[in-house]
C-alpha positions in Angstrom: 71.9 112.0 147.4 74.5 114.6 147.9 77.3 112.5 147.4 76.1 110.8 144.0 76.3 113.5 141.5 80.1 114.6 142.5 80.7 110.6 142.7 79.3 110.3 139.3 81.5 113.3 137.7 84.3 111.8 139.6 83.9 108.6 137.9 83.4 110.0 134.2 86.4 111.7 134.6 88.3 109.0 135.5 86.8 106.9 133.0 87.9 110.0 130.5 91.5 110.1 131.9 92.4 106.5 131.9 91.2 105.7 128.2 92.2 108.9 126.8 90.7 109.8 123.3 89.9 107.5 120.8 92.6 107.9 118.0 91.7 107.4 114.3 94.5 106.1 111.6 95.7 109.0 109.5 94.1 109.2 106.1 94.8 107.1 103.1 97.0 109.0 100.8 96.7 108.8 96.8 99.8 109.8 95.1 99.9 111.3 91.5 101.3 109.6 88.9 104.7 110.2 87.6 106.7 109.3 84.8 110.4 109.4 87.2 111.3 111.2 89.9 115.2 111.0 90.9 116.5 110.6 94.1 118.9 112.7 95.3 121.7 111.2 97.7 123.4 112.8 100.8 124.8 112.1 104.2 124.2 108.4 103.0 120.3 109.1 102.6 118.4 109.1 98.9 115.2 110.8 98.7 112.6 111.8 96.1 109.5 113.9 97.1 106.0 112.2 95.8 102.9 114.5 95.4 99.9 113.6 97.5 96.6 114.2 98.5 94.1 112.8 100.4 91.6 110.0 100.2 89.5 110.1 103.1 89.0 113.7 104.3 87.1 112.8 107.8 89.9 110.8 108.9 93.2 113.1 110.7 96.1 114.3 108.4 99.1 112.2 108.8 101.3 113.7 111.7 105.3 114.7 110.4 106.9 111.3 110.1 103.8 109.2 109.4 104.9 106.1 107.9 103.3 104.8 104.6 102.9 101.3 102.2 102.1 101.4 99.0 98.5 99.9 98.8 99.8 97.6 95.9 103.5 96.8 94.8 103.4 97.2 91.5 102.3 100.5 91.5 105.8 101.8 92.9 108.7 101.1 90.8 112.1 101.5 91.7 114.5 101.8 88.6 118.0 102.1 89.1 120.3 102.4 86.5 123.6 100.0 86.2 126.5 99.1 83.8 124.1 96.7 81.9 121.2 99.7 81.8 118.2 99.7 84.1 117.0 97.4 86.8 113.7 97.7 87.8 112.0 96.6 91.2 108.6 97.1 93.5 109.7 99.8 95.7 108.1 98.9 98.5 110.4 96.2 99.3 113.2 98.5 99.3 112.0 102.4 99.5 110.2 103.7 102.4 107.5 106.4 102.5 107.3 109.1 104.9 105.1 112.0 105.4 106.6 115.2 104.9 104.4 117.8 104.8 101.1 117.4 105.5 99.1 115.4 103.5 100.5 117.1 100.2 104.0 115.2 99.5 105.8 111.8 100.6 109.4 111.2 101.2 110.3 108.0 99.3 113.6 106.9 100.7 116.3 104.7 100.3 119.8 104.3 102.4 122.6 104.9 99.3 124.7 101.6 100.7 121.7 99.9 99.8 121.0 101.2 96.5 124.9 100.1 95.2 124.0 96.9 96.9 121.2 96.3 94.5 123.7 97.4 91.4 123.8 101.8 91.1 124.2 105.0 92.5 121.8 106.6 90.5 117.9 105.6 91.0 114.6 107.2 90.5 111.0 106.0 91.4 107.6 105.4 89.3 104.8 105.8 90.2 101.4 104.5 87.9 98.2 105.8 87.9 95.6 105.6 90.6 98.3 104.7 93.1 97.8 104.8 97.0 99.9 104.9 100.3 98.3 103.5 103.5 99.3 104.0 106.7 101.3 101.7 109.0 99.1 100.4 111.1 99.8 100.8 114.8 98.1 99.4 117.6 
């Protein structure tokens, strides 16, 4: 009987070491609705901050650097303006998102060779009411 109980611990421990903690996905992020916001290009990176907040307050704040999709396309709009006036295009496919601090802004960005490839230099990003990031998932 002596032996059981520190065998017992030892196993739990074990058991505790080898899984590790459960991890939960970081919380689904709304973003607030805005009318433009321009990116600003350096060092061949174009960024514009998004304001945030979150949806699901049980689940962990996003980590720096937590990746993010747009929950639906259309609700992200890239418009870049060109020689013929202004392209528009679901940022998604194009932008990414990127936790920058906390769970109060996200860094859209966009590399600047591949904003002249799609026809400017001088972009900015839409963003429509009720509008919502969700986290990359990751095994």
């Amino acid at each position: 009987m002596r032996f059981l109980v520190p065998t017992g611990f030892l196993a739990a421990l074990l058991s505790l070491t080898l899984t590790g903690p459960a991890a939960a996905a970081p919380q689904i992020l709304a973003a607030l609705p805005t009318a433009g916001v321009p990116f600003t290009c350096a060092q061949g990176q174009c960024r514009a901050d998004l304001s945030t907040y979150c949806l699901q307050q049980k689940r962990p704040a996003p980590s720096h650097g937590t990746v993010y999709h747009p929950a639906a396309a259309e609700d992200f709009q890239l418009e870049i303006k060109t020689a013929g006036g202004v392209r528009r295009l679901a940022a998604g496919a194009h932008v990414s998102f990127v936790e920058s601090r906390g769970f109060m802004a996200v860094t859209a960005v966009i590399g600047e060779q591949d904003l002249i490839k799609l026809g400017g230099t001088d972009a900015t990003i839409r963003v429509s009411n009720a509008a919502s990031l969700l986290p990359e998932p990751t095994p």
